[in-house]
C-alpha positions as CSV (number, residue, x, y, z in Angstrom):
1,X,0.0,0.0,0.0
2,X,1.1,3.4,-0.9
3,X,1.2,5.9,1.8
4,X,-0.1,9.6,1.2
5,X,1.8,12.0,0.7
6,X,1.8,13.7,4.3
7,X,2.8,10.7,6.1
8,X,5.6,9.7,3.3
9,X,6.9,13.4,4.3
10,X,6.8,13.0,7.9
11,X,9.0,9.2,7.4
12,X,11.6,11.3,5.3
13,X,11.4,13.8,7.7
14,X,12.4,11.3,10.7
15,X,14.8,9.4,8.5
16,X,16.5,12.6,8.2
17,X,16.7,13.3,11.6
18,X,18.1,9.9,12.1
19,X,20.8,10.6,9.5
20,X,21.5,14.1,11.3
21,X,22.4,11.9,14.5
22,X,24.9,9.4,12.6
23,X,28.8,9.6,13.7
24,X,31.0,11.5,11.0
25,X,33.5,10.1,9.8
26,X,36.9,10.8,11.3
27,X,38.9,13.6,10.1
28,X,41.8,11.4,9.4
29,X,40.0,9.5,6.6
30,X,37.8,13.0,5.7
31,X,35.2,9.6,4.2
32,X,31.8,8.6,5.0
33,X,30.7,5.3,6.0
34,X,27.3,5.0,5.9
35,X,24.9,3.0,8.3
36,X,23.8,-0.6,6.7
37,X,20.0,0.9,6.0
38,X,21.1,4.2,3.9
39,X,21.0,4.4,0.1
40,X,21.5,7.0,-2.5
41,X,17.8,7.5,-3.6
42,X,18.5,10.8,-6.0
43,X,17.0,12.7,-8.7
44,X,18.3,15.3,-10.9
45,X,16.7,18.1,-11.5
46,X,17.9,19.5,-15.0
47,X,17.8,23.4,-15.5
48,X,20.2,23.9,-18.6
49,X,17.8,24.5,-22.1
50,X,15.2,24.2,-19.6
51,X,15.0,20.5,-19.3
52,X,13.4,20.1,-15.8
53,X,13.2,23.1,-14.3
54,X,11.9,25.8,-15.0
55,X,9.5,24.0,-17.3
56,X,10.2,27.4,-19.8
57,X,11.9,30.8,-19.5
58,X,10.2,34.0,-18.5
59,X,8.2,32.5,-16.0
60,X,7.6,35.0,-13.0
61,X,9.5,34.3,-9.3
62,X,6.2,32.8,-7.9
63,X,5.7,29.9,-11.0
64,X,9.2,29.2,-10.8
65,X,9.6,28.8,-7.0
66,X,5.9,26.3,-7.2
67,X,7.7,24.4,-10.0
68,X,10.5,23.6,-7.7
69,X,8.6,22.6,-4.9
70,X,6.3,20.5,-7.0
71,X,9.7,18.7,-7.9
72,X,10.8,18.3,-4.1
73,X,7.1,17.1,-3.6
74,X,7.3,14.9,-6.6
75,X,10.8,13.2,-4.7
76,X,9.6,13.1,-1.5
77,X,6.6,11.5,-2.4
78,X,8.8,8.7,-4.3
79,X,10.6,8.0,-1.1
80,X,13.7,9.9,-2.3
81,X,16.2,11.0,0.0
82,X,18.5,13.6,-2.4
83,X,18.4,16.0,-5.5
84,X,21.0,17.3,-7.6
85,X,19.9,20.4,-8.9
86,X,21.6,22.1,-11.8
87,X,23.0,25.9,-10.2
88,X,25.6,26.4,-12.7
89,X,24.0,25.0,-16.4
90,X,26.2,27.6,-18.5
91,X,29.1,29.7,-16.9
92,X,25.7,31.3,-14.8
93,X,24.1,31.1,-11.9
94,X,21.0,30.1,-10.2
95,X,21.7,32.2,-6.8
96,X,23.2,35.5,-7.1
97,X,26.9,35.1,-7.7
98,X,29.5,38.2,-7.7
99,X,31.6,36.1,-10.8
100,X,28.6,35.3,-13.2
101,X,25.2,36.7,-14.5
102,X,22.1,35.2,-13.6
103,X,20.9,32.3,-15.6
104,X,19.1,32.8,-18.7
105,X,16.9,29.9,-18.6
106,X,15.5,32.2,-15.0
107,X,14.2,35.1,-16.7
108,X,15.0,34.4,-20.7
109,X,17.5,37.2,-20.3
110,X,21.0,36.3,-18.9
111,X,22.1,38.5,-16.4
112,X,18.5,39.6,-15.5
113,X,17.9,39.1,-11.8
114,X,14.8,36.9,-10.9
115,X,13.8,38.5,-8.0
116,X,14.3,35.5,-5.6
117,X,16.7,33.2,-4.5
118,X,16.4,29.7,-6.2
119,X,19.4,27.7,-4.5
120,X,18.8,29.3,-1.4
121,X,15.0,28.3,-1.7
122,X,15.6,25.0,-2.8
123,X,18.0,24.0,-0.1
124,X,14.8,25.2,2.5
125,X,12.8,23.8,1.0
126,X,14.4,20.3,0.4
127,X,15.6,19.6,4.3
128,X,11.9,20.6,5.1
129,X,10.9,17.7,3.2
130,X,14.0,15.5,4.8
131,X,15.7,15.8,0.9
132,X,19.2,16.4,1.0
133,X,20.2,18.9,-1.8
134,X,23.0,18.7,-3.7
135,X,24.6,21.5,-5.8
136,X,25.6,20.5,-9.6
137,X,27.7,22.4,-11.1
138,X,29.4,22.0,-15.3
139,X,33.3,23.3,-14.8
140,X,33.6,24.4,-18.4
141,X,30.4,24.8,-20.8
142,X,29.9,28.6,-21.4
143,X,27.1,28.4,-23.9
144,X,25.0,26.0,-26.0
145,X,25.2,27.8,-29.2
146,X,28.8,30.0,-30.8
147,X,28.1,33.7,-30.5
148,X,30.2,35.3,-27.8
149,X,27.5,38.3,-28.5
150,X,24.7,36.7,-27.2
151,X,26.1,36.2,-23.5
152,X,25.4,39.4,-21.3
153,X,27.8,42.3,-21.6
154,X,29.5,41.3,-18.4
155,X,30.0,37.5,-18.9
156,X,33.4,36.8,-18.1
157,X,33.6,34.8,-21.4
158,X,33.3,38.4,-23.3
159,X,36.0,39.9,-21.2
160,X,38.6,37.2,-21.6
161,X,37.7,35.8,-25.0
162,X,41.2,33.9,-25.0
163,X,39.6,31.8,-22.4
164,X,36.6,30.2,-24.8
165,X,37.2,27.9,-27.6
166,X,34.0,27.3,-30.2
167,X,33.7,23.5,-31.2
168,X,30.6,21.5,-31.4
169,X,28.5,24.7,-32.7
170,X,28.8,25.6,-28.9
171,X,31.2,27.9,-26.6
172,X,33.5,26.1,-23.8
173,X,35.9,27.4,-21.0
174,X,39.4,26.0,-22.2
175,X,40.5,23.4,-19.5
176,X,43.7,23.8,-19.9
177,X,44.5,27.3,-19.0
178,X,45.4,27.6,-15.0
179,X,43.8,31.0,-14.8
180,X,40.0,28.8,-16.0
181,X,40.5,26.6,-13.6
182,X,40.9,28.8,-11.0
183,X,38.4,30.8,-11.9
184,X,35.7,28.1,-12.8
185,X,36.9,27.1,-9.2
186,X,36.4,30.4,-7.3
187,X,32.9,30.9,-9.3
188,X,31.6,27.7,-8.3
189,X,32.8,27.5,-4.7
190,X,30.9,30.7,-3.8
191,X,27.7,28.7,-3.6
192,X,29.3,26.3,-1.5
193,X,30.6,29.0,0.4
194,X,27.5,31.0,1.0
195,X,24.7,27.8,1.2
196,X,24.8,24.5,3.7
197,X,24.9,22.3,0.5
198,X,25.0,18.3,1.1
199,X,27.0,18.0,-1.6
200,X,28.6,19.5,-4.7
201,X,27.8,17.6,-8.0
202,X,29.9,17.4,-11.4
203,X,27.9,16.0,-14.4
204,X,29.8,14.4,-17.6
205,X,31.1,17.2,-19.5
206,X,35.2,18.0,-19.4
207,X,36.6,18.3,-22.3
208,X,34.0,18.2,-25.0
209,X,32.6,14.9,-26.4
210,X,33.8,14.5,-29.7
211,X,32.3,15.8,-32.4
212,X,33.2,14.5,-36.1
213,X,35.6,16.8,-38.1
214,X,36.4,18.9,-35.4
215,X,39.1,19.7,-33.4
216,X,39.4,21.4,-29.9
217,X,41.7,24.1,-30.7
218,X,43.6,24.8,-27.5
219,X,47.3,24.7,-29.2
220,X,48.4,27.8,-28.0
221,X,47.6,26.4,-24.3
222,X,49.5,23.1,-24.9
223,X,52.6,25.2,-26.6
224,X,52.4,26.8,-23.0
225,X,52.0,24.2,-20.2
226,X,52.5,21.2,-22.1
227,X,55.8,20.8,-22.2
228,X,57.0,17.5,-19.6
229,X,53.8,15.3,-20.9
230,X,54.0,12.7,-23.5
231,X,51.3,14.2,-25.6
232,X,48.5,16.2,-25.9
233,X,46.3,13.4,-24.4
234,X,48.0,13.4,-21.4
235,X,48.0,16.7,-21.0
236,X,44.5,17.1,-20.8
237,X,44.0,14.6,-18.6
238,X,46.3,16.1,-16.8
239,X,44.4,19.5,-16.4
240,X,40.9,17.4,-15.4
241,X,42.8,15.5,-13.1
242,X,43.9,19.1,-11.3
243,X,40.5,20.5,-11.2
244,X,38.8,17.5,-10.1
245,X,41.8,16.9,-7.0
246,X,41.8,20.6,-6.5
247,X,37.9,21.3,-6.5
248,X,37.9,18.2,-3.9
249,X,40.1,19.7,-1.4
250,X,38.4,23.1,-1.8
251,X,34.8,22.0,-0.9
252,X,36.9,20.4,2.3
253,X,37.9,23.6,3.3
254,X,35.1,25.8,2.7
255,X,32.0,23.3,4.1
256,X,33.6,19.8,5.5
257,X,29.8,18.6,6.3
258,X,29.7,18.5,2.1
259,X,30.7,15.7,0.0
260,X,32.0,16.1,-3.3
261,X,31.0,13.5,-5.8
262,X,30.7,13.0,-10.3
263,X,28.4,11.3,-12.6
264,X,30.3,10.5,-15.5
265,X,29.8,8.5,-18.6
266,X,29.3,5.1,-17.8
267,X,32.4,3.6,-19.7
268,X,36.1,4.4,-18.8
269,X,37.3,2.6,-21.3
270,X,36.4,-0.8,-23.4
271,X,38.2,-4.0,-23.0
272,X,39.0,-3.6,-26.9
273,X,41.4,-0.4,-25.9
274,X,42.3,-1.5,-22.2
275,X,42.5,-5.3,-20.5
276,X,41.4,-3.2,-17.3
277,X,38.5,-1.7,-19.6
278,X,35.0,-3.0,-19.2
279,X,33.2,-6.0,-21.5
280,X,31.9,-3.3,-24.0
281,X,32.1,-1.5,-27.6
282,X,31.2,1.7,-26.6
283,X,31.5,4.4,-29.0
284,X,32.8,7.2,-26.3
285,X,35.5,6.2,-23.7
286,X,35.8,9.3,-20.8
287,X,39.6,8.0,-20.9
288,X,40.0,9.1,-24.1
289,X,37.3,11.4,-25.7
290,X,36.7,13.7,-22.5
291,X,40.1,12.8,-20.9
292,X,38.5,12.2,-17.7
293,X,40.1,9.3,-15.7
294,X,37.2,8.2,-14.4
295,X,38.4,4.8,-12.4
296,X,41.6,6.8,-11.5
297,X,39.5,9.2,-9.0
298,X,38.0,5.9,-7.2
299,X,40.8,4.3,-6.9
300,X,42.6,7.4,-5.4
301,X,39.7,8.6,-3.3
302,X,39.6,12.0,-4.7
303,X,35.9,12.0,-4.5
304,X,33.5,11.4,-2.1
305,X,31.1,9.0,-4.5
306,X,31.1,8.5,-8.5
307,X,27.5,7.9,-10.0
308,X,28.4,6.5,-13.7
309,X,25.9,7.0,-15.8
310,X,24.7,3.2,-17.1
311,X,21.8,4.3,-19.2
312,X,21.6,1.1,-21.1
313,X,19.4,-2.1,-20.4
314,X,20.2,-5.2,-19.6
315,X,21.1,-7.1,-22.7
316,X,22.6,-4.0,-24.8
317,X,25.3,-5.4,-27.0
318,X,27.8,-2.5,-26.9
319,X,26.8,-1.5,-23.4
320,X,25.7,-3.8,-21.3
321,X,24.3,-2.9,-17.9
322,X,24.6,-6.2,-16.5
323,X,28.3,-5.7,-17.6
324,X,28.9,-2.4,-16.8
325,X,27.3,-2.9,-13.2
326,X,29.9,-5.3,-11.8
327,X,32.9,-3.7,-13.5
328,X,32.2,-0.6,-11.8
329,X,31.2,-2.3,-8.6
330,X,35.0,-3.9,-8.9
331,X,36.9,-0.6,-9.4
332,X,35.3,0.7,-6.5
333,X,35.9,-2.2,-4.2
334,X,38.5,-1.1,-1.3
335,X,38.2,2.2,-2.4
336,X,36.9,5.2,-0.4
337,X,34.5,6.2,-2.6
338,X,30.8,5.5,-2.4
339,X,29.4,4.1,-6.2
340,X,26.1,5.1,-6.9
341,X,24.4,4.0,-10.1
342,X,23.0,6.5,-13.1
343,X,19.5,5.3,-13.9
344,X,18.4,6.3,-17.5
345,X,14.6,6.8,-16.2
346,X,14.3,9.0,-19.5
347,X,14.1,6.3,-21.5
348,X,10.9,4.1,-20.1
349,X,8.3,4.5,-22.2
350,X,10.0,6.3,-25.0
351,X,9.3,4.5,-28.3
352,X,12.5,5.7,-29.5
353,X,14.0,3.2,-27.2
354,X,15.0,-0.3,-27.5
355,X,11.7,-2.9,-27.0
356,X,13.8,-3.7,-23.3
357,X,13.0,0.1,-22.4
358,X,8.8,-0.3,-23.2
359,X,8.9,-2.6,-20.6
360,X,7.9,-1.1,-16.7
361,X,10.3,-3.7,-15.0
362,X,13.4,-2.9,-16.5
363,X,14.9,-0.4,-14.4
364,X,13.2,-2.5,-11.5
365,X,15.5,-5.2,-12.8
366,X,18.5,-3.1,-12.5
367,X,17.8,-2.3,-9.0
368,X,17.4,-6.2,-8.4
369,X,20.6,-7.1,-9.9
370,X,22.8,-4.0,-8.2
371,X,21.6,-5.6,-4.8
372,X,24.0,-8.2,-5.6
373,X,27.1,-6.2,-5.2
374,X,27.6,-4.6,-2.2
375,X,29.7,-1.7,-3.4
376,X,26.5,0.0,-5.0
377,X,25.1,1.8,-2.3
378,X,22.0,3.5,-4.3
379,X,21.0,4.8,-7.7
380,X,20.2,8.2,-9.2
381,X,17.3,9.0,-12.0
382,X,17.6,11.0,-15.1
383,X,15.6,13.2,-14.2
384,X,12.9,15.4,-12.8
385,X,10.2,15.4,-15.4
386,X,10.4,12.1,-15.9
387,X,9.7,11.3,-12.3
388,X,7.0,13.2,-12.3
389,X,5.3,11.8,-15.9
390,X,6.4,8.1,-15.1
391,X,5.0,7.7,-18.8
392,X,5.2,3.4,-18.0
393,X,5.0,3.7,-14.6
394,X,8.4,2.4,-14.1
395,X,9.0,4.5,-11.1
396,X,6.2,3.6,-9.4
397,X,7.5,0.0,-10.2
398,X,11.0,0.9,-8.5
399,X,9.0,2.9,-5.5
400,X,6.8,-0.9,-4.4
401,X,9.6,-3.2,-5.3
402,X,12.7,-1.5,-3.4
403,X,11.6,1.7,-1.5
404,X,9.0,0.2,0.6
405,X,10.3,2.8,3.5
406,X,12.2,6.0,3.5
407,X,16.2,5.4,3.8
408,X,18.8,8.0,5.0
409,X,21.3,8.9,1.7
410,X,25.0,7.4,2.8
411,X,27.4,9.2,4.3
């Protein structure tokens, strides 16, 4: 039986207070561990092009702050424990940051102030529901399209142009110039700084994903702080493996109660490229197209948790989730990072999708078969609208096979 929704609120509510009480863990380690009866139970809430939220531009303060809540709602009435909500879609800002404008997809003007306080709002509102909040953040996308003259007179991307390099039809920070990194840094730590965030969040996108026929033009940097690395490659792993250590250490400093955590692509590399790669034939490797050493962070422990996105079904031939699930669940064995598992929710009910994804048990199934490995210690869904539509009802399915009662995220 399905409990309303007040009574679902007031569990979360009490798991959260439960959670509150939990021992940290010791400063030594600077690591969670996480009681045997928490799981990551996320959401994201997408706001970049308007994906999740807001539902459209222009909308006034008091549409956009009952869209959120309806979202927060939506998760607590799921038996959620955690969103990660999108602050930072587009070198802007969804709270009111001294480094970049406003967020366009706010007001349909960048730079234009909303007249309220979304991040702020959210996190209020989310621990009043017993969510935990965390803040997602992209490092380097500036803009979604290639005209520098379309980004308010003040973005930082039109007063250091050397910074950007076009590619893909779209405008990106250059990750491999120390002054972006510090800056994307500084910009995105002010939120941290300012709000009691449970975590701060990191989405798929370093360098670019390839795009055919192009090339990421960032010679002059690599004539300039290349020099000592084998090759370009390894330079701009390099530079993602900087912000990613350096980023971790910050959120340390600035709030210690926050974890630090990244959702990347859900293959580091196939078996075909790497014996240590995964059973797969995947047509993007975040080794080698976004230089993002993926395994390499778990198996250092330079972040909190790593929430690979394994938005295939079971039985996929190049990707296989029933693969990529225990390869994953092996690189972060011993480690000191918590794996959650990306959930492509999006894709149930789409008739796009493969005939596995028109069925309501599938992502059921994947819940099922993560059980048995006790490295995964939850799973997060792509995303907020499509909790909300359930077009198959394969949420609800998750919701009475597995979340029978509200859990406290790990910490």
């Amino acid at each position: 039986m399905r409990m309303g929704r007040v009574s679902r609120r007031a569990f979360a509510v009490a798991a959260l207070s439960a959670f509150t009480m939990m021992p940290q863990a010791s400063a030594a380690t600077g690591r969670r561990g996480g009681a045997p009866d928490s799981e990551m139970r996320g959401v994201w809430i997408a706001s970049v092009a308007n994906r999740d939220w807001p539902s459209k531009s222009g909308l006034s303060a008091a549409q956009q702050r009952a869209e959120l809540l309806t979202h927060l709602d939506t998760a607590a009435d799921n038996r959620l424990n955690t969103v990660f909500l999108q602050v930072r879609p587009t070198a802007d800002a969804m709270w009111p940051s001294p480094y970049e404008p406003w967020s366009q997809y706010l007001t349909g003007t960048q730079g234009k102030d909303p007249g309220w306080d979304p991040l702020g709002t959210a996190l209020e509102e989310a621990h009043a529901r017993g969510l935990q909040l965390h803040a997602w953040f992209n490092p380097y996308r500036v803009a979604v399209h290639a005209d520098p003259s379309r980004l308010a007179a003040s973005h930082p991307a039109r007063e250091n142009p050397d910074w950007v390099v076009t590619y893909g039809g779209k405008l990106f920070y250059n990750p491999g110039l120390p002054e972006v990194r510090a800056f994307v840094e500084d910009a995105m730590l002010d939120a941290v700084a300012k709000y009691p965030v449970d975590g701060v969040h990191f989405d798929d996108y370093f360098y670019p994903y390839p795009v055919a026929g192009q090339t990421f033009d960032d010679d002059a940097a690599y004539d300039e702080h290349g020099g000592g690395f084998p090759d370009r490659a390894a330079w701009r792993r390099d530079n993602i493996d900087r912000l990613v250590r350096e980023t971790a250490d910050r959120v340390k400093e600035v709030r210690p109660s926050a974890c630090f955590g990244i959702s990347p692509f859900g293959v580091w590399r196939n078996a075909g490229t790497d014996p240590l790669g995964s059973d797969t034939t995947a047509g993007v490797e975040t080794y080698d197209d976004l230089h993002a050493d993926t395994r390499k962070w778990v198996r250092e422990g330079w972040i909190d948790y790593i929430v690979p996105q394994l938005y295939w079904n079971i039985g996929f031939a190049a990707a296989d989730y029933a693969k990529l699930l225990p390869w994953w669940a092996e690189a972060a064995r011993d480690s000191s990072t918590q794996l959650y598992v990306g959930e492509a929710l999006y894709k149930a009910g789409d008739p796009a999708q493969p005939a596995a994804w028109q069925e309501t048990g599938e992502l059921s199934r994947h819940l099922t078969l993560a059980a048995e490995y006790p490295q995964v210690r939850g799973h997060v869904y792509f995303a907020a609208k499509d909790v909300a539509a359930d077009r198959i009802g394969a949420m609800a399915r998750v919701v009475a096979d597995h979340y029978g009662q509200p859990a406290p995220p790990p910490r």
